[in-house]
C-alpha positions, 0 to 999 in steps of 0.5 A: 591856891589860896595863901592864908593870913600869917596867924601872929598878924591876926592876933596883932590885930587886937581884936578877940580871935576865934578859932576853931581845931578838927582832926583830920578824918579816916574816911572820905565820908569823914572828909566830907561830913568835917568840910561840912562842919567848917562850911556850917562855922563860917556861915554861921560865925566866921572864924579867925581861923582852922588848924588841923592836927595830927594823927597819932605817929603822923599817920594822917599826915597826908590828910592833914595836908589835904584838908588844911588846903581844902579850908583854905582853897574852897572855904577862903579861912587861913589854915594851921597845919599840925606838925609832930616830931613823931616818926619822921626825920628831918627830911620828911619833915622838911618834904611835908612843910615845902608841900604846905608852903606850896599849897599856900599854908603859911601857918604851922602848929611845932608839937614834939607828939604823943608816942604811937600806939602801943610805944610807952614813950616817946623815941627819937626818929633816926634823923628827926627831932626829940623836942618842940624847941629842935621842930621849932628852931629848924622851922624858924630857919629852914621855911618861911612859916609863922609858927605856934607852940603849945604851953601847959596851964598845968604842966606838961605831964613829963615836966618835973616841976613847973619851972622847968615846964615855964623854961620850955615854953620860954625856949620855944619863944627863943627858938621862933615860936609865934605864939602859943596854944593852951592845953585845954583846962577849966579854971581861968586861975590857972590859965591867967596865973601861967600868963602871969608867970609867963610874962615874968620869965620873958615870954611876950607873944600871945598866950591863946587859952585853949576850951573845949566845952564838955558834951560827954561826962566819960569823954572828958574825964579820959581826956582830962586824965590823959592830958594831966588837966584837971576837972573843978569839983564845982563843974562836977558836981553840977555834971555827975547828976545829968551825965546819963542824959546828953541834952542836959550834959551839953547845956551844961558844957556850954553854959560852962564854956561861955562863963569861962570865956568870958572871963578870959576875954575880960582879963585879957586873953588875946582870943579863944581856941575851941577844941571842937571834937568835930563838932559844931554845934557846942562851939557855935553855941558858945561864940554865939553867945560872946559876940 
């Protein structure tokens, strides 16, 4: 077993952190190509460190576990485990953490989740939690974990305002939240104005912007969609007429990326998280190009 590195520590380091996010894979042959992809980033750019998500309504909640452990015990890079509020009560959940902690996890990304496939909205879990801030606070109390929460440049899409979206993001600093992760966005307006707004309104942990360079049109229009980002006209139009061929798409995604981060790291982002899609090749290619 391999204990990871407490994640606030690494960013208290005041060096640029680079990390990477995978989804847990459905198959074994899946499993193997994803620690092939991690093994390809630490030889190749040695990141800061790996979360795992979360499948929808927990469903890959075992898998989670068992890769978080396996990039931490065989590749020797910290591990930050996904935790939803999604179909689980507080028992399970305090089951799934004490397993994590066990394993040697010492970092856990609090997420209220997405409802399941087929739900229109998200429902309490008899005996679960119904916020980010409730998985947050019984986290801070119940384990010892460093914990991270998730902030919206844009608002969260059920926000009212983005008022109200900046008090939820203050409220999971109150209830033990670490830092926070961005949701992906592609105008470094929006990101250094929420910093802005954030720090104003008390939130002093880092506020980590979250990238994901663009390697397919229709991809990122669907995620941008769901997610309530919003795609630059500028990006588009230098998009729309190589979206048919994927070699120029991805050039150009990277391109973008690596401007982007830049000028993030520059105005003063504590680091980069990359939204890698199981995928090296884009995100190597932009760290690449920032160290």
């Amino acid at each position: 077993m391999t204990a990871g590195q407490r994640i606030a520590e690494i960013y208290a380091s005041g060096k640029p952190v680079f990390s990477f996010e995978f989804f847990p894979p459905k198959t074994d042959q899946g499993a193997e190509n994803l620690m092939r992809t991690a093994a390809d980033l630490k030889e190749s750019v040695e990141p800061d460190f790996i979360s795992v998500t979360y499948g929808a309504g927990g469903t890959t909640r075992d898998r989670t576990h068992s890769v978080v452990t396996q990039i931490q015990d065989d590749l020797g890079i910290t591990g930050l485990a996904h935790l939803t509020c999604v179909g689980a009560s507080s028992e399970e959940i305090q089951s799934v953490v004490q397993r994590l902690e066990d394993a040697g996890v010492r970092n856990v990304l609090a997420l209220r989740g997405d409802p399941p496939e087929g739900a229109e909205r998200f429902e309490v879990h008899e005996g679960g939690f119904g916020h980010a801030t409730d998985l947050i606070a019984f986290l801070q109390e119940n384990h010892d974990v460093c914990i991270g929460g998730a902030c919206y440049p844009e608002s969260h899409p059920e926000a009212t305002s983005a008022e109200e979206d900046l008090r939820f993001a203050k409220a999971k600093q109150d209830a033990g939240a670490d830092f926070l992760t961005t949701q992906l966005f592609f105008d470094d307006r929006l990101y250094l104005a929420f910093v802005e707004r954030a720090r104003a309104a008390g939130i002093t942990i880092p506020i980590v912007p979250g990238i994901m360079p663009i390697t397919n049109v229709a991809q990122i229009q669907r995620f941008t969609k769901m997610c309530g980002a919003s795609l630059p006209e500028k990006l588009l139009d230098r998009l729309r007429p190589v979206q048919d061929d994927p070699a120029a798409v991805m050039a150009t995604g990277i391109e973008f990326a690596i401007t982007q981060c830049r000028e993030l790291l520059e105005k003063g982002a504590p680091g980069i998280h990359f939204y890698t899609l199981n995928k090296s090749h884009a995100t190597r290619s932009v760290l690449a190009a920032l160290r």
